[in-house]
C-alpha positions in Angstrom: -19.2 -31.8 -9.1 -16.8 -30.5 -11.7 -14.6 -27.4 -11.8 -16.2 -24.4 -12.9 -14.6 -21.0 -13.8 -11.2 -20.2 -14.4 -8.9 -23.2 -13.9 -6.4 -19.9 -12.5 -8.5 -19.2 -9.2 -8.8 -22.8 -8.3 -5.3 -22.7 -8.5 -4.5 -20.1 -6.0 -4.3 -20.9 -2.2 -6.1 -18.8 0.2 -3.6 -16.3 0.9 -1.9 -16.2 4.6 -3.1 -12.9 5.6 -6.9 -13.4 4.9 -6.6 -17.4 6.5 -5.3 -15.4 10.0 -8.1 -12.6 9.2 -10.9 -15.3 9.0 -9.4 -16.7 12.7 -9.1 -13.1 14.5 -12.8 -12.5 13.2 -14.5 -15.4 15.2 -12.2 -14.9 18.2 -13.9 -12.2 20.8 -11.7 -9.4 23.1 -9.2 -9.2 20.5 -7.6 -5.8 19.7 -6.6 -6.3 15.8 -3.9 -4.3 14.4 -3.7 -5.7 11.6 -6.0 -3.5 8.8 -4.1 -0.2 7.6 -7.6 1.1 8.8 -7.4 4.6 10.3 -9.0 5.1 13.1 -9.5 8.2 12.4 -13.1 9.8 11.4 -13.4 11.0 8.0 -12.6 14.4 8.1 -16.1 16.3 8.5 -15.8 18.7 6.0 -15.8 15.8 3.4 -18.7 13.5 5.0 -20.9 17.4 4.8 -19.7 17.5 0.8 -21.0 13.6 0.3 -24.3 14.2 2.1 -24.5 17.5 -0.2 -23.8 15.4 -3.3 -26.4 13.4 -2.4 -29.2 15.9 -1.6 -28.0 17.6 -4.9 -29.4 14.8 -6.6 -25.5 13.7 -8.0 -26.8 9.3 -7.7 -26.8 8.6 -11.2 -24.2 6.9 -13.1 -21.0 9.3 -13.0 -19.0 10.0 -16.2 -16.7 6.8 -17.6 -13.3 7.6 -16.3 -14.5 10.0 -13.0 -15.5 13.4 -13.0 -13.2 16.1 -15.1 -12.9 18.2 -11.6 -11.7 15.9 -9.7 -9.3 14.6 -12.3 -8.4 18.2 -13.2 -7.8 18.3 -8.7 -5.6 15.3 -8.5 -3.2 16.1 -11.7 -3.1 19.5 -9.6 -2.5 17.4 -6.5 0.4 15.7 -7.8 2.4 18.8 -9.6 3.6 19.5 -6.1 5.9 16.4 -6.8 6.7 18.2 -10.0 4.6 16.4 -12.7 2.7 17.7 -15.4 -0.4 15.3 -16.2 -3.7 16.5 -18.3 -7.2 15.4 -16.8 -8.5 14.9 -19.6 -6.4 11.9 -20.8 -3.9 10.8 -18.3 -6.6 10.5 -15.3 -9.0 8.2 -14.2 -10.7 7.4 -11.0 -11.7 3.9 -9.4 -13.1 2.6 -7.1 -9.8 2.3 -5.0 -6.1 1.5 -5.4 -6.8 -2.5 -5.4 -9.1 -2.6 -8.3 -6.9 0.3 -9.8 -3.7 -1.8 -9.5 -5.5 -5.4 -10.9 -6.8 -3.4 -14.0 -3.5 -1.6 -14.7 -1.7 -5.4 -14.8 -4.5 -6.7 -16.7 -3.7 -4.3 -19.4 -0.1 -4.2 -19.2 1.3 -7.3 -18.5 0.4 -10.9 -20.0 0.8 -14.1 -18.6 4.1 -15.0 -17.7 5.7 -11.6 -17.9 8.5 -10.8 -15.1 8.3 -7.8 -12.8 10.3 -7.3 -9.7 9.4 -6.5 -6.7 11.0 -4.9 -3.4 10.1 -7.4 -0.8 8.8 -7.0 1.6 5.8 -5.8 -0.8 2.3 -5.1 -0.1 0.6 -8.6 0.7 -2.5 -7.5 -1.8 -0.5 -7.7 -4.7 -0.1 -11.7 -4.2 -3.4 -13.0 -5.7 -2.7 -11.0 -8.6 0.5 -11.8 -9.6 -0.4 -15.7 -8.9 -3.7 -15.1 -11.0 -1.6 -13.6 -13.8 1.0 -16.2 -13.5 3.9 -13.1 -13.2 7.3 -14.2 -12.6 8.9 -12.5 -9.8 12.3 -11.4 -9.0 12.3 -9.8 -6.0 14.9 -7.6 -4.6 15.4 -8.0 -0.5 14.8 -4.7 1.4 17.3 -6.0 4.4 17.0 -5.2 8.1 20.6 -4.4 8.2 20.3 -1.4 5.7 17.0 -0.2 7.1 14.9 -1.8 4.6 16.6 0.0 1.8 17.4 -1.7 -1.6 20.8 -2.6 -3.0 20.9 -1.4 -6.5 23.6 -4.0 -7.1 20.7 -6.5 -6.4 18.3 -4.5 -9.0 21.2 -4.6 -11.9 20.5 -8.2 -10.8 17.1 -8.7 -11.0 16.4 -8.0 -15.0 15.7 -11.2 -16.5 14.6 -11.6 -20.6 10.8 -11.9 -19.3 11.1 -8.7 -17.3 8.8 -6.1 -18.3 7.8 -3.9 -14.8 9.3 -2.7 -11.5 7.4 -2.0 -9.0 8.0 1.1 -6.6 6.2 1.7 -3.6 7.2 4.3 -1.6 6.6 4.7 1.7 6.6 1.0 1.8 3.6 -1.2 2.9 5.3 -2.8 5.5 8.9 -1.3 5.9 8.0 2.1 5.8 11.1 2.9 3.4 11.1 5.8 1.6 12.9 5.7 -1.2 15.7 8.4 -1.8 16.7 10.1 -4.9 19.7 8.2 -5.4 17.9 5.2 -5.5 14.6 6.2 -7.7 17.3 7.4 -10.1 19.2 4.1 -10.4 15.7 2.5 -10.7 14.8 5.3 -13.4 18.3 4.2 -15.6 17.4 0.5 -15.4 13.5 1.5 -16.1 15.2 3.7 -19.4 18.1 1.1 -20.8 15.8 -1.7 -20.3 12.7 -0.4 -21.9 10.7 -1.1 -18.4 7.5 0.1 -16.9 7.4 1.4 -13.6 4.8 1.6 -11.1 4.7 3.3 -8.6 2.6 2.9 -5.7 1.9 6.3 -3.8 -0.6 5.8 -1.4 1.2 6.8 1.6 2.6 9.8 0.3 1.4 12.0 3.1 2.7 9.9 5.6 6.5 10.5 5.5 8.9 11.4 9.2 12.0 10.9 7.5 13.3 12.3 3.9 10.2 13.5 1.6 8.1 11.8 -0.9 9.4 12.0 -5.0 7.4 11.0 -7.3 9.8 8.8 -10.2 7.0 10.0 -12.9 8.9 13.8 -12.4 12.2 12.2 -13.3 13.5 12.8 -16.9 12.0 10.1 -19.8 10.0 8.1 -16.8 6.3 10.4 -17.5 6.0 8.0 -20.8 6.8 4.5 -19.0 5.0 5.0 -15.1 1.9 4.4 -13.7 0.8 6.2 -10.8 -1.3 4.8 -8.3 -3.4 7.1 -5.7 -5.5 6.4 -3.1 -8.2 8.2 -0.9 -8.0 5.8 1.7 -5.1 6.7 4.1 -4.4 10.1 3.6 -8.7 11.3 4.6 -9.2 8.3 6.2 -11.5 7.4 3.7 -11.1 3.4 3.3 -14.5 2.8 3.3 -15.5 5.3 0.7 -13.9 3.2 -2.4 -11.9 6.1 -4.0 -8.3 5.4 -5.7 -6.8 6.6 -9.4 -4.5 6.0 -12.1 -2.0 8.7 -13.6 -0.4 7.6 -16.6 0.8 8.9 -20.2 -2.0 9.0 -22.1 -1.2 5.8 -24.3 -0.7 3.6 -21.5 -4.0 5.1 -20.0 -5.7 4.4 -23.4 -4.5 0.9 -22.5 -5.8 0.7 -19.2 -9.1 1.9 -19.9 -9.8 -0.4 -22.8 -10.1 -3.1 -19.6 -13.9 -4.2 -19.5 -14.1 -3.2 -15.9 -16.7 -0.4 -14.7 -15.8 -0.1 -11.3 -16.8 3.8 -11.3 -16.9 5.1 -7.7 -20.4 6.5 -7.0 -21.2 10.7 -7.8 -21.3 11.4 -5.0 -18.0 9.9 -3.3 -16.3 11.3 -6.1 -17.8 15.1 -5.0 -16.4 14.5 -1.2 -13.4 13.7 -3.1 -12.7 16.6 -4.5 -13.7 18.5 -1.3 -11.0 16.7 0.4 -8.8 17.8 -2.2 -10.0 21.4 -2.2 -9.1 21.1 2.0 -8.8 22.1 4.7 -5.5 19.9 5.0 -5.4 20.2 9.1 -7.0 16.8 9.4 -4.1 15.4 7.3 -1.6 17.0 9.3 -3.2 16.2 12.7 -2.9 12.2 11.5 0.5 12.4 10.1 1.6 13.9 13.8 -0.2 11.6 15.4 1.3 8.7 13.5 4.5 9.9 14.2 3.9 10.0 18.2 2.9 6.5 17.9 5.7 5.0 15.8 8.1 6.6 18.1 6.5 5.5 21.2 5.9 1.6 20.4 9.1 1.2 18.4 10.9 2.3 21.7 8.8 0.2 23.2 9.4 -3.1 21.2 13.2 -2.3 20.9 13.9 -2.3 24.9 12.1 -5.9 24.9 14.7 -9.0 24.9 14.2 -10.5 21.2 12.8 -8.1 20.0 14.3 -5.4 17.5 12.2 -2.8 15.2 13.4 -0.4 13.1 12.2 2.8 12.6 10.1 3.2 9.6 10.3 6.6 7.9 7.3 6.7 6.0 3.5 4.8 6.3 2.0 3.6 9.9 3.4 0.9 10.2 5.9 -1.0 12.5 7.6 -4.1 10.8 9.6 -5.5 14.3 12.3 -8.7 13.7 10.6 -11.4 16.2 13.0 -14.0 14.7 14.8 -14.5 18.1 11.7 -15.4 19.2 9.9 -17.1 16.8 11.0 -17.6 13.6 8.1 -18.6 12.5 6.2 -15.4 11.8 2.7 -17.6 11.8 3.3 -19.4 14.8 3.8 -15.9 16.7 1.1 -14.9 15.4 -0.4 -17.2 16.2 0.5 -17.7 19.8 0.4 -14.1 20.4 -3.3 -14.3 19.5 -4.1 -16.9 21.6 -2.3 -16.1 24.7 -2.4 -11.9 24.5 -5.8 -11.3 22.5 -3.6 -9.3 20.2 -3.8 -9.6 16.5 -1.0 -8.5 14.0 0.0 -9.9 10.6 2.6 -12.6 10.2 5.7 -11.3 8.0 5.9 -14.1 5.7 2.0 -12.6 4.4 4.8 -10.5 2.8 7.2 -12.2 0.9 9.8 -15.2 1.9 11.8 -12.2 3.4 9.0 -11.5 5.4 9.5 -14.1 7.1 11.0 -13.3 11.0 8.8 -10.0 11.4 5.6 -9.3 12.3 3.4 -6.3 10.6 2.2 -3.8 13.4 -0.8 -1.3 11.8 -0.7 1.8 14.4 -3.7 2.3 13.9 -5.0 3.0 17.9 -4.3 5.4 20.2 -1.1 5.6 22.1 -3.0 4.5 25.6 -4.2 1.1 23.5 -0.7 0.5 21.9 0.4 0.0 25.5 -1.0 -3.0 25.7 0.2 -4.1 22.7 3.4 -3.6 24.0 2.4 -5.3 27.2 1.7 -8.3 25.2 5.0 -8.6 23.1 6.7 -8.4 26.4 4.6 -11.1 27.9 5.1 -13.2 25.6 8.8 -13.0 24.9 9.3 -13.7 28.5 7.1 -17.3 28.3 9.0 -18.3 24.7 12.0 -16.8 24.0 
């Protein structure tokens, strides 16, 4: 039979991650730490406002770009970081970050354009860039320097083709959070280089180390970045669909002309703005707990021979060096799986400089992180 479709996605390999995924899932007794899943309920107060919504009768199809309250809410939300955006046109809701992210380099970018990356980056932005045909130059967030960038690297990075930086902060899967000094030399390149920036801001609420700052706040960046916001981690809310865009309103105007209607439904969009509207003690209770368990298993992997991890300072997760080990991030994985029962993501899923580290999602309880542990110490001792 002949190709059909896009000659693009017959192009692209089944990414890493989602191959290992597809192996944990028919494999039984396996804890999996791989999803940045909370395991966390969704905080009741917001389940009570969906189950209003519904019984309210709000099913039908919601307004084009999301409800104006809970646009008006999250342009609120985000003043705290000291920006000034208007519901009206610089919001919009989707139906997550992922689709939120694809639509805003559909519109932005064309095939072929550069962008650099900090890598390790996010493994979900792969497909896309690959489907887009985006050139990377990626920037190497070293071990060394605690997964911090070298801006001598960045000066670096700028080719011709370059149109886009990409920020995410806390980092999915360093956990970097990105200081001032460093958004502002990444703001100078963004401004003498006519570049977009976005910025990825996800984990914003997750931060043990240095606070979260926005690069949209900083002077002549609120015309050239893209915010992205998600519902997901922050409520524990990743099976509720909810993410958004903040962006001047000519690059919005941009963004929306994409023929994607991915609206989130009425009523997720009312427990939305409930979990706006708080209480915030559920937030705060998961941001403490995160902390208790990045400090217990980093300790944990860092007294185990081969093993180092730093600490991240931002996000839930754990990003160890198994090199000394391993340094084949997919073969660990792999054996780990098959000989512990335990599950976490290869580092290469990440970027070439993934490669050598494992991604650790601390998303179980302190008593079932022990036997992660366990398991790393097992099976050092049979392979290193």
């Amino acid at each position: 039979m002949r190709r059909f479709g896009d000659p693009r996605l017959w192009e692209i390999e089944t990414p890493v991650y989602r191959r290992f995924l597809a192996k944990v899932r028919k494999m039984e007794g396996v804890m999996s730490l791989l999803a940045g899943d909370p395991d966390f309920e969704t905080p009741k107060h917001i389940r009570e406002a969906a189950i209003k919504a519904i019984e309210e009768g709000w099913t039908h199809y919601p307004t084009w770009d999301g409800y104006l309250d809970l646009r008006a809410a999250l342009a609120e939300y985000h003043s705290q970081y000291g920006t000034d955006w208007d519901p009206e046109s610089e919001v919009r809701i989707f139906s997550g970050s992922t689709p939120a992210l694809f639509t805003c380099f559909v519109a932005l970018l064309q095939r072929g354009d550069g962008i650099i990356v900090f890598e390790p980056y996010y493994m979900g932005y792969s497909p896309m860039f690959s489907y887009l045909d985006l050139k990377l130059s990626p920037v190497t967030l070293k071990e060394e320097r605690r997964f911090h960038p070298d801006i001598e690297e960045l000066k670096e990075a700028i080719k011709p083709e370059t149109k886009m930086i990409i920020v995410c902060s806390p980092n999915n899967p360093t956990g970097t959070v990105y200081n001032e000094e460093e958004l502002k030399a990444i703001r100078d390149l963004a401004v003498d280089h006519d570049l977009l920036v976005l910025s990825d801001e996800i984990y914003d609420q997750f931060i043990y180390e240095g606070r979260h700052i926005s690069i949209a706040s900083m002077p002549d960046m609120r015309e050239r970045t893209i915010v992205i916001l998600s519902f997901s981690k922050t409520f524990a809310m990743t099976g509720w669909r909810l993410g958004a865009v903040l962006a001047d309103k000519e690059v919005l105007s941009l963004i929306k002309k994409v023929p994607i209607g991915g609206r989130p439904a009425a009523f997720i969009q009312k427990a939305g703005l409930a979990a706006l509207k708080g209480p915030w003690e559920d937030v705060e209770r998961f941001r403490e707990e995160y902390r208790k368990r990045r400090d217990f298993l980093a300790k944990e992997l860092n007294d185990i021979d081969g093993v180092s991890c730093a600490l991240p300072e931002g996000a839930f997760y754990l990003f160890p060096n198994i090199s000394d080990i391993c340094e084949d991030s997919v073969k660990f994985c792999e054996g780990l799986l098959k000989e512990e029962r335990v599950a976490v993501y290869p580092g290469i899923a990440y970027g070439k400089t993934g490669e050598g580290h494992v991604r650790i999602a601390l998303v179980k309880p302190i008593e079932e992180l022990k036997r992660c542990a366990e398991a790393f110490r097992n099976y050092a001792e049979r392979h290193r």
